[in-house]
N, C-alpha and C positions, 0 to 999 in steps of 0.2 A: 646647256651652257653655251653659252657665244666667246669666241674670240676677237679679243680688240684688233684692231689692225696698225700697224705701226707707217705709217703715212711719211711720205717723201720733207714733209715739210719738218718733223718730228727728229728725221735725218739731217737735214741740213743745217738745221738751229745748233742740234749735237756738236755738229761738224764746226760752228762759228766759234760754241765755247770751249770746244778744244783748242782751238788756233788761239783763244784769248787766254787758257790756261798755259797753254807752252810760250806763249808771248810775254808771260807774268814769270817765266821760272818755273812753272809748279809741276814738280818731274812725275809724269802722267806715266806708269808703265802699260794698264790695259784701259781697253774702254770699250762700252757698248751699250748696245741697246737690249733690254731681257726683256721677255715676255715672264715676268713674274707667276709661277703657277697660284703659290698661295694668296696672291692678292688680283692675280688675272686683270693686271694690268703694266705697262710698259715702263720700266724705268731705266732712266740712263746711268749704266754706273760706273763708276770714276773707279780705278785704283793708282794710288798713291802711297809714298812712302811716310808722307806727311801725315797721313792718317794713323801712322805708327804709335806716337809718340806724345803724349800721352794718352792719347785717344782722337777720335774721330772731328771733334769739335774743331781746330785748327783749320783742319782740312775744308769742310764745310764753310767755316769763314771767308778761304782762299777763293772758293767757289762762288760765293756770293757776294763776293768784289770780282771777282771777274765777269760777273753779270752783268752789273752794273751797267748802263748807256747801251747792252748789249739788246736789238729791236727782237725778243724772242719771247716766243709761247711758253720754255719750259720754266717750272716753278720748283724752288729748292726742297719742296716734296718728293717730284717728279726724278729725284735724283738719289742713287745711294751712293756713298765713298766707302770705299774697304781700303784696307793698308795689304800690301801681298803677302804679309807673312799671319794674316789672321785664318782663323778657320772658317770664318764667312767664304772668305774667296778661297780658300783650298776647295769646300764643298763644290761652289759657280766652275771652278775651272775641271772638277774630274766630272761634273755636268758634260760640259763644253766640251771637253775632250774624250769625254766616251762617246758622245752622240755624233761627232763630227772625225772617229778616231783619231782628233789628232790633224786630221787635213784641214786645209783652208782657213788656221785660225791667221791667218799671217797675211793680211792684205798686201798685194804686191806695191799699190799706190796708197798713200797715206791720203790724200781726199778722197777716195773710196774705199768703201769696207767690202765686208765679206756680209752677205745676207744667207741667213738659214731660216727654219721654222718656227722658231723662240729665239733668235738673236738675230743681231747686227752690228758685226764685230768692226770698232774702226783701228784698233792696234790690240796686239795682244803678247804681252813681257816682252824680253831683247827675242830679236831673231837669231 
């Protein structure tokens, strides 16, 4: 098996629709880039609160008007949203935080993240 590689350009696209989602309101608590085992390949995932209620579909909409006019490679495949009280992302985060115990989920600068070996942390819940 090969590993994808998650490319500088793959980063900074993330980076724009973050700035365009917190420019729209849309209260982003984590985000990053996962190297997906089961589908072995990169996606960027949003958590939100919006995704709570009644489900995930809201959220996605939000996301896909913040695309919009946005000049970027990523496709609203290439994307998963979780709400943070789901067990999708309890699973993602005792991941993340047992492999990293815990250090370095907390980028010091919000235009750069945190890079590991299966992620690319750009915020992650309140500090």
């Amino acid at each position: 098996m090969y590993k994808t590689i998650l490319v500088k350009q793959m980063i900074d696209e993330g980076a724009q629709l973050l700035g365009k989602l917190d420019a729209r309101g849309v209260p982003v608590r984590a985000a990053l880039w996962y190297d997906d085992p089961e589908k072995r390949e990169w996606k960027l995932v949003i958590v939100t609160s919006v995704a709570s209620n009644p489900g995930p579909l809201e959220a996605y909409l939000r996301v896909q008007t913040a695309m919009n006019g946005l000049d970027i490679g990523i496709a609203l495949g290439d994307i998963i949203v979780m709400s943070p009280t789901s067990r999708k992302f309890e699973d993602l985060r005792r991941t993340l935080e047992g492999a990293t115990k815990g250090a370095f989920l907390h980028p010091t600068d919000p235009h750069h993240g945190t890079a590991f070996d299966d992620a690319y942390v750009y915020r992650w819940l309140d500090q």
